[in-house]
N, C-alpha and C positions, 0 to 999 in steps of 0.2 A: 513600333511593333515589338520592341526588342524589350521595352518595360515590361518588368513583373514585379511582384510585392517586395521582394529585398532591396528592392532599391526605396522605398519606401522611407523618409526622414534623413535620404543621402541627398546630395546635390548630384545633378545629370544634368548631361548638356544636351539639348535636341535642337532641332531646325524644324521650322513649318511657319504657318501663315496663321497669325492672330486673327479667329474670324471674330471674337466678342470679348468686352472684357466686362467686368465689375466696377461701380465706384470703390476709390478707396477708401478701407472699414477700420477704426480703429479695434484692436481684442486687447481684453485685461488680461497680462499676463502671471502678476503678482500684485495685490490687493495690501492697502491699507485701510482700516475698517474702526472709524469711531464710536463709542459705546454713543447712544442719544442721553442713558441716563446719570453714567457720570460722567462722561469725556473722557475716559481712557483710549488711549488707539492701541489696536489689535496691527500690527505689522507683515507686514511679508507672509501673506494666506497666497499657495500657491492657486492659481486659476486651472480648471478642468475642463472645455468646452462651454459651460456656464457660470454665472455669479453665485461662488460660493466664500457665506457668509461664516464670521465665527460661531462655532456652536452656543459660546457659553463667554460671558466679562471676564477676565482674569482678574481683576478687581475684589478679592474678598470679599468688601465690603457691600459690592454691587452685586454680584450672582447673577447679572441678567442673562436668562436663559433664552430669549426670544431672538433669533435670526433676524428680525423685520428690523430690528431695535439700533441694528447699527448702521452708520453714512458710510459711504466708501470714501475715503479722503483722496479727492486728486491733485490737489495743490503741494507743492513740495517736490522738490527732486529727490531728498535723498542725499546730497550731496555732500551737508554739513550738518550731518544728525545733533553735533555736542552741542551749535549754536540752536538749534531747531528746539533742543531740550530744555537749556538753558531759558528763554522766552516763555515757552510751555510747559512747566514740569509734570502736566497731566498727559502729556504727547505719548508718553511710554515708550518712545524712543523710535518710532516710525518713522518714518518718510514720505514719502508719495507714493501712490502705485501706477506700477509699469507694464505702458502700452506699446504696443509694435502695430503698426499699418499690416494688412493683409490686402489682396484684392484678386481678384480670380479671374483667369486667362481662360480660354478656348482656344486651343490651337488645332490646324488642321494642317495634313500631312503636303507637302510641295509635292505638286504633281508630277512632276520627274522623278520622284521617289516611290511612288506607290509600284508595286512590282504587277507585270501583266497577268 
């Protein structure tokens, strides 16, 4: 009862009774995004509630303007870019993109709690 909006992207500790939950969903948090026309990768697109794509190739040479046009690259941690480069020197220095589990709870109040 005691929640209102500034607590809102803080952690809180409550108690109550799990009545439902969600399967767990993976979300795009940062995007890596391969051109289809030359293989350039577009790296670390931050993610907003939906999949957004590069506007535009950074590629000079490509120009591709078309959003549809790129893959989302999810292979690769990230972890050893220089070797990752090294292999691919079209990679443009990405990595993989990064996911976090989400899943959604329903909690309800314990009934010794609710006030008369």
């Amino acid at each position: 009862r005691a929640l209102r909006t500034g607590t809102i992207g803080r952690f809180s500790a409550i108690s109550g009774t799990v009545t439902r939950t969600s399967d767990v969903r993976p979300e795009l948090l940062v995007g890596s995004f391969r051109c289809k026309k030359c293989g350039l990768v577009a790296p670390d697109i931050p993610q907003q509630y939906h999949l957004t794509r590069p506007p535009l190739c950074r590629n000079p040479r490509c120009q591709n303007r078309n959003p549809s046009e790129f893959h989302l690259e999810i292979g690769g941690s990230g972890t050893n870019r220089a070797q990752d480069d090294e292999e691919n020197p079209n990679s443009g220095g990405g990595g993989g993109s990064e996911f976090v589990d989400w899943q959604r709870l329903r909690v309800q109040e314990n009934a010794d709690e609710i006030p008369p």
